[in-house]
Structure formats: C-alpha cells, structure tokens
Backbone bond lengths (Angstrom), bond angles and torsions (degrees), N, CA, C in turn:
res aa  C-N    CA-C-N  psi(-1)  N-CA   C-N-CA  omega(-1)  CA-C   N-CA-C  phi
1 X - - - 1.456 - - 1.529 108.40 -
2 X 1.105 101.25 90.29 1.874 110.49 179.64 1.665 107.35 -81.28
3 X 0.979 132.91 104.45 1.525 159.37 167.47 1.199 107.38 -81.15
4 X 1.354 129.12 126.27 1.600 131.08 -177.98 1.464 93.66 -107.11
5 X 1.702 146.43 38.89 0.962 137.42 -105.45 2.159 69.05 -138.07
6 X 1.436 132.34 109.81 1.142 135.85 156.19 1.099 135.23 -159.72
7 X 1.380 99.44 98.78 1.729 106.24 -172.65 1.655 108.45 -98.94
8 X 1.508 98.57 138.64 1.785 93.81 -162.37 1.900 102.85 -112.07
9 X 0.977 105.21 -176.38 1.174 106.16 171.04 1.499 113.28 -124.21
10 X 1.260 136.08 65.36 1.653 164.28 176.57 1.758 93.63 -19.39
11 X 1.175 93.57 -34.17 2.050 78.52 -154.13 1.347 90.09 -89.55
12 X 1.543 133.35 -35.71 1.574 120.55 175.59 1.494 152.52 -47.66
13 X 1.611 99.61 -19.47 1.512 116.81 177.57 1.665 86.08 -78.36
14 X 1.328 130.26 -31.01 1.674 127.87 -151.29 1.675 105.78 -102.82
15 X 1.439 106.57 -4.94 1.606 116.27 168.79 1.216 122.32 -89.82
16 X 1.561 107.30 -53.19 1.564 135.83 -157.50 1.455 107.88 -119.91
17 X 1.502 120.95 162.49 1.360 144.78 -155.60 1.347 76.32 -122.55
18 X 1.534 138.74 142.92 1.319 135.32 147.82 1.455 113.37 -99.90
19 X 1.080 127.19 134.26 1.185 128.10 -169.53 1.552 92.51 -118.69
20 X 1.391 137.92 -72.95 1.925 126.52 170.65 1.059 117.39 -89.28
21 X 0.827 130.89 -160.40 1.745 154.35 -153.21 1.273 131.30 -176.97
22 X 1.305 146.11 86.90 1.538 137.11 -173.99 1.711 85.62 -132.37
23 X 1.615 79.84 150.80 1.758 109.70 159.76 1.099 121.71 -110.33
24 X 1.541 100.59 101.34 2.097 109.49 175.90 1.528 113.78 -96.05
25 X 1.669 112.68 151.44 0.826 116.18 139.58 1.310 160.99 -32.24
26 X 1.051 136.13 99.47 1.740 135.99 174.27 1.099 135.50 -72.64
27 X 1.343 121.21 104.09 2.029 125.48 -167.52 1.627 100.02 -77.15
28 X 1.631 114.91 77.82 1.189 114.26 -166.72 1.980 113.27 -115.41
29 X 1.264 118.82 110.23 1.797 120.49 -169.69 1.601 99.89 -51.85
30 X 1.529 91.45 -174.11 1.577 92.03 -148.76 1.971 96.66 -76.70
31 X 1.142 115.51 -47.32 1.499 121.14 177.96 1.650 115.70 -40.51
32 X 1.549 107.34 -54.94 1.228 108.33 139.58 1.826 135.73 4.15
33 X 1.135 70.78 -115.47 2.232 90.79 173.51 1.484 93.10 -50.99
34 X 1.024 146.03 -41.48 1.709 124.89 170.96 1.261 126.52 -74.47
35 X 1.526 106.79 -13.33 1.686 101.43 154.31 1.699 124.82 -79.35
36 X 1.505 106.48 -37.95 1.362 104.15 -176.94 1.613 96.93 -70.39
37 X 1.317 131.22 -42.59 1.567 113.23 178.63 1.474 104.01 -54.05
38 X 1.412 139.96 -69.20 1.375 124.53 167.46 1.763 121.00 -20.31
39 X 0.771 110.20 -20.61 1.796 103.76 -170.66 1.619 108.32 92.34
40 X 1.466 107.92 18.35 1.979 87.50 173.63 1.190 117.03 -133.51
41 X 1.153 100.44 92.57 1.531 137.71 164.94 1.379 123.70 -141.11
42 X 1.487 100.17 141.69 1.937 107.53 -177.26 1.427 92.78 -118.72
43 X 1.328 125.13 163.06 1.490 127.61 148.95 2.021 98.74 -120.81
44 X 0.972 104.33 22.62 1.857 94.21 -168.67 1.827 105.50 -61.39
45 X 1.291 138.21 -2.35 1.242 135.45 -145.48 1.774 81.99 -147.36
46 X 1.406 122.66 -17.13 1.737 101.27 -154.76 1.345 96.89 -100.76
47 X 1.357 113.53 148.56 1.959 134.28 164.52 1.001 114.06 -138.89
48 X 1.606 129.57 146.19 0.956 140.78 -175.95 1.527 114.17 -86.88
49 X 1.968 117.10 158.33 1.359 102.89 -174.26 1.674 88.74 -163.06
50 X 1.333 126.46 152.48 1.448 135.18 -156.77 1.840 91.05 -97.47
51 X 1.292 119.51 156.34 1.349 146.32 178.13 1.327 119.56 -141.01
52 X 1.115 155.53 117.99 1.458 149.62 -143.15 1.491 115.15 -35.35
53 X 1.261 102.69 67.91 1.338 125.58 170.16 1.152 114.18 85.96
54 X 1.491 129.49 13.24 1.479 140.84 169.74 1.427 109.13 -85.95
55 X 1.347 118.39 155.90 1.837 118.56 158.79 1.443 102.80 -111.99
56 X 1.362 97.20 138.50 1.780 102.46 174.33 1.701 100.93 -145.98
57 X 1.362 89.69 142.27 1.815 91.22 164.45 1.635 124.74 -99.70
58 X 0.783 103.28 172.05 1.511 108.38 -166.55 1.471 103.38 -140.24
59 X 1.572 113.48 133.25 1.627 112.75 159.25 1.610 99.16 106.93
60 X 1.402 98.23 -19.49 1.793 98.80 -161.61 1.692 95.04 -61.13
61 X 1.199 110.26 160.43 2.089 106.89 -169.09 1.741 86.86 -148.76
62 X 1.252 92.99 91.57 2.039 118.07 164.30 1.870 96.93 -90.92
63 X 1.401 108.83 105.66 1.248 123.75 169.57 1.952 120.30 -34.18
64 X 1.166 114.11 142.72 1.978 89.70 174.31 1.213 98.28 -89.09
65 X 1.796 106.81 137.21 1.290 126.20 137.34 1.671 125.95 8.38
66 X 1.655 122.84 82.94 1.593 97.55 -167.46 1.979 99.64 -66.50
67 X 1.391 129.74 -1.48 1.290 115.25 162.56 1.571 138.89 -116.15
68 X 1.113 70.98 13.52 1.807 87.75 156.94 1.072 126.46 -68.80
69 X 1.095 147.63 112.68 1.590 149.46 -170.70 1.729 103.54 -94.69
70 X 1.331 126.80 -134.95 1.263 95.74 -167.00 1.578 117.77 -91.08
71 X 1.196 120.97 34.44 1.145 152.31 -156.89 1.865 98.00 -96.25
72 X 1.793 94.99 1.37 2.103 74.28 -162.29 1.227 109.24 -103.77
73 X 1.250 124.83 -178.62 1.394 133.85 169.27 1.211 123.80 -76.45
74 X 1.509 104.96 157.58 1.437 111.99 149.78 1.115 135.77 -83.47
75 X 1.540 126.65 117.62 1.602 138.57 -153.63 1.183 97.90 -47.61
76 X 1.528 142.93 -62.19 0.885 122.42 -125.03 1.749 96.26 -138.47
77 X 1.177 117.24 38.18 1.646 114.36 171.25 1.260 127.78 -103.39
78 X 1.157 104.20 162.72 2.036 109.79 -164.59 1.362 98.90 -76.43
79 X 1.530 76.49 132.41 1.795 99.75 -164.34 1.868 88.84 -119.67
80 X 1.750 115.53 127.09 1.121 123.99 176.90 2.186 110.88 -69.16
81 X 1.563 92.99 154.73 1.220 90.43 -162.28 1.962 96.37 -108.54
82 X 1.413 116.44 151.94 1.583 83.30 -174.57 1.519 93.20 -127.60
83 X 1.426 117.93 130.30 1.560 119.65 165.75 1.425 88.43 -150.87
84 X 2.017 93.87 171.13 1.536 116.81 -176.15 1.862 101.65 -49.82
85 X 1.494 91.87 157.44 1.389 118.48 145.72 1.246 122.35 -48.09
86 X 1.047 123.85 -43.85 1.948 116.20 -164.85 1.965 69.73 -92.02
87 X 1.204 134.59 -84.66 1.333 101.94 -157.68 1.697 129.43 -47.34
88 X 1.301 117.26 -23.63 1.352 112.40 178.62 1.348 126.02 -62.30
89 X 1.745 114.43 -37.91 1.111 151.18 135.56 1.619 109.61 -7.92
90 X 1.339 115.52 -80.45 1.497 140.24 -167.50 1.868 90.89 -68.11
91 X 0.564 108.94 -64.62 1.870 119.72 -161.53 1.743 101.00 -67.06
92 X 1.715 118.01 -12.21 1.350 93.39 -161.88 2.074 69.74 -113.08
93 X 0.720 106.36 3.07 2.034 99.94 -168.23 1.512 88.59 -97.93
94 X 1.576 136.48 -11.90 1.670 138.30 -164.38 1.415 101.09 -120.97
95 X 1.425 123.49 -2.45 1.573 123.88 158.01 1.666 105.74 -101.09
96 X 1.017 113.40 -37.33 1.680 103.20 179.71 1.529 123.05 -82.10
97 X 1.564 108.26 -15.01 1.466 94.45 177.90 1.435 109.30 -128.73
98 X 1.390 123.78 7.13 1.556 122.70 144.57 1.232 118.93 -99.79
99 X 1.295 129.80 -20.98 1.891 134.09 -175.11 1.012 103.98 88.30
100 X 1.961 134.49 2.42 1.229 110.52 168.45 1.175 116.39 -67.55
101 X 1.762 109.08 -179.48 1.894 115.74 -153.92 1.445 78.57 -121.63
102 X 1.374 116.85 175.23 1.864 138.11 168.49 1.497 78.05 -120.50
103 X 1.377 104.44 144.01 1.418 129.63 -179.05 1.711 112.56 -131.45
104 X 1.477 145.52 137.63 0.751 132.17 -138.12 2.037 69.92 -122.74
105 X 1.627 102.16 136.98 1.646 97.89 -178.34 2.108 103.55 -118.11
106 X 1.620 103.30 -37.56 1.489 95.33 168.33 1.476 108.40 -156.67
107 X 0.989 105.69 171.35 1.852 122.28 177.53 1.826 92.04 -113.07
108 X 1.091 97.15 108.47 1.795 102.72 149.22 1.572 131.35 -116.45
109 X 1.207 134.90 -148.97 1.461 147.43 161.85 1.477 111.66 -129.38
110 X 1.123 107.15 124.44 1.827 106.27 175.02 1.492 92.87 -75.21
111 X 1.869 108.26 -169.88 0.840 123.54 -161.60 1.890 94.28 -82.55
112 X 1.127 112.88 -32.57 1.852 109.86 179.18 1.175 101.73 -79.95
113 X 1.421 144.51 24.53 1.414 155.94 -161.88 1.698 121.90 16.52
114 X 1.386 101.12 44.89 1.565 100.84 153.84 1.355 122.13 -88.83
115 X 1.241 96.04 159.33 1.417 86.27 -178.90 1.739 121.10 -103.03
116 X 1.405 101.94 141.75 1.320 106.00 -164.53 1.917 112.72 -118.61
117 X 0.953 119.63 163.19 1.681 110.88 -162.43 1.534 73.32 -134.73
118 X 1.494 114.51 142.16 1.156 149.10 165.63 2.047 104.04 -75.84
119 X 1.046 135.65 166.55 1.259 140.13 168.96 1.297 119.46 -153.70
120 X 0.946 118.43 163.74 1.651 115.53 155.58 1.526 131.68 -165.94
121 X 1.191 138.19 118.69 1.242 140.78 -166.11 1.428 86.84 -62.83
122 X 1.619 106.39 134.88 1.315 106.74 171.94 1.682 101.17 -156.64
123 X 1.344 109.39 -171.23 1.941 109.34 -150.38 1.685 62.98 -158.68
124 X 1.885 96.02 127.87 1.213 127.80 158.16 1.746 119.64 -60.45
125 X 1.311 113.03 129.97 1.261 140.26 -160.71 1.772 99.64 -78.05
126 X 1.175 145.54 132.82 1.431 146.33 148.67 1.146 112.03 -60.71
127 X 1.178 116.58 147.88 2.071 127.79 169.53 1.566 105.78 -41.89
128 X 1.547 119.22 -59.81 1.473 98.60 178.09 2.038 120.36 -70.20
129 X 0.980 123.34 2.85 1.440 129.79 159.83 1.391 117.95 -67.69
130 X 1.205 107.62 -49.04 1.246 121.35 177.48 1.608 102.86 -75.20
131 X 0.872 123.42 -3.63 1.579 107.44 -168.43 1.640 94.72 -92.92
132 X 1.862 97.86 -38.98 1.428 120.28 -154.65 1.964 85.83 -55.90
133 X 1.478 102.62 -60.94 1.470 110.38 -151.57 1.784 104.11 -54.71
134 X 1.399 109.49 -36.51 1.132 105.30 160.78 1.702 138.93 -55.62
135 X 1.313 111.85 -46.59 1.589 107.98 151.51 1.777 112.42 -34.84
136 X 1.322 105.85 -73.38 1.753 108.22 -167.04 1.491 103.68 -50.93
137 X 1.179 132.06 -36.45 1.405 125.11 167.92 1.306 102.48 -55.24
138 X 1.311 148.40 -65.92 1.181 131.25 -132.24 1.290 95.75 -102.21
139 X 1.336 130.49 -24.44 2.004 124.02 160.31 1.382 98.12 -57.86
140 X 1.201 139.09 -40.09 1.620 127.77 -172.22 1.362 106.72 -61.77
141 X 1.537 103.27 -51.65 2.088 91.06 -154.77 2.210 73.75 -81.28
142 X 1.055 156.61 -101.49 1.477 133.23 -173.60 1.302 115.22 14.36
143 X 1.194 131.52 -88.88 1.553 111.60 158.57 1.428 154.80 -29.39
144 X 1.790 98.67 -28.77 1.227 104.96 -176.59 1.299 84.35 -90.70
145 X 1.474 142.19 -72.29 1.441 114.58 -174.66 1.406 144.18 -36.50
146 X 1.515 116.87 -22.20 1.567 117.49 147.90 1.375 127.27 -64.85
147 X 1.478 110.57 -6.19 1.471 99.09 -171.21 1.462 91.08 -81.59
148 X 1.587 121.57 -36.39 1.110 129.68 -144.68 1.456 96.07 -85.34
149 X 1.111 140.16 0.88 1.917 137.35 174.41 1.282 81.49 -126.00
C-alpha cells in the first residue's frame, strides 16, 4: 500500500537545529486516519510535551472527516504519541536537563499504512542561524539553476 501521504512541518528545519530523529506512533480514531490519508492535516502550530511519562502533541489540526456524521473529531486535540520505553525515557531526561524541545517535523504512512509522525529533539536556532541557514538555501537553489542552463 504505497501512500504518497506527507505532510511536513516547513517552518521547523527554519526554527530549530535537529539534533535526533525517531518515528512515533499516533493514537489516532477512525475519522481521524481518514483525514490524514486524505492530506488534511497541518502540524504548523503543534509541539510536543511529556505527561507522567507519556508523549503527546498538542496543536496538531487533523481536518473533520467530510463523512463522518457525528462520529467526528475534534480538530485540534492532544493526540498521544507511542514509542519505546528506553526512548521515552532518553527523550524526556534530554528535555528536562538541557531545555531542548521535541519538535514534530512530518506525518506520513508506513508501508502497513499507519500513520506515523516523524520527531526530533531539537535546540532553538538564534537570529544569526537563521540568517546563516537562509544564505545556504539561497546558494543551493543559485546553483541548482546553473546546473540547469
């Protein structure tokens, strides 16, 4: 089941430094998972945050179901995140004693088509970082248009 199914989160590579990467699970109802297979879902507003030893995101906005009857969700509620113990462990001991954040980067479909949210512990970027990352973007696509004539 090949799913072209990828919604990103654009503004996070341009906020945050990523330092890991894991792919969690989403405790998502059935109206739900048929919106993110549709394509409607944003994360532009959502971050993640620990609960007595749970991960959940917050802010994430999964569109309702246009056939869901009263069967649908609420757009925009904390939806639990599911990974191992030794990582939940690791990720909630690397937000409390450095201040880095988990940042939510995309929603995809694996190959058994659940849906899975990309993450990443990451450490907020300064104004001149951001300025920097912006230069290297704009020498890249500059280059790539010379390759292309």
């Amino acid at each position: 089941m090949a799913n072209e199914v990828n919604i990103r989160n654009k503004r996070a590579s341009f906020d945050y430094e990523f330092l890991e990467e894991y792919n969690a699970g989403i405790v998502l109802t059935g109206t739900e998972i048929k919106s993110v297979r549709a394509g409607k879902a944003s994360l532009s507003d959502a971050y993640c945050y620990f609960s007595r030893g749970e991960l959940w995101i917050k802010g994430m906005h999964i569109a309702e179901y246009k056939l869901g009857t009263y069967y649908n969700h609420e757009e925009k509620r904390e939806r639990k995140l599911l990974l191992t113990h030794k990582e939940l462990v690791k990720l909630e001991r690397k937000v409390k004693e450095s201040g880095l954040t988990i940042v939510p980067i995309r929603v995809f479909l694996n190959e058994k088509g659940f849906a899975k949210l990309r993450i990443a512990l990451a450490k907020g970027k300064k104004e001149y970082d951001k300025r920097e990352s912006l230069k290297l973007k704009d020498a890249k696509k500059d280059m790539d248009r010379a390759m292309k004539y």
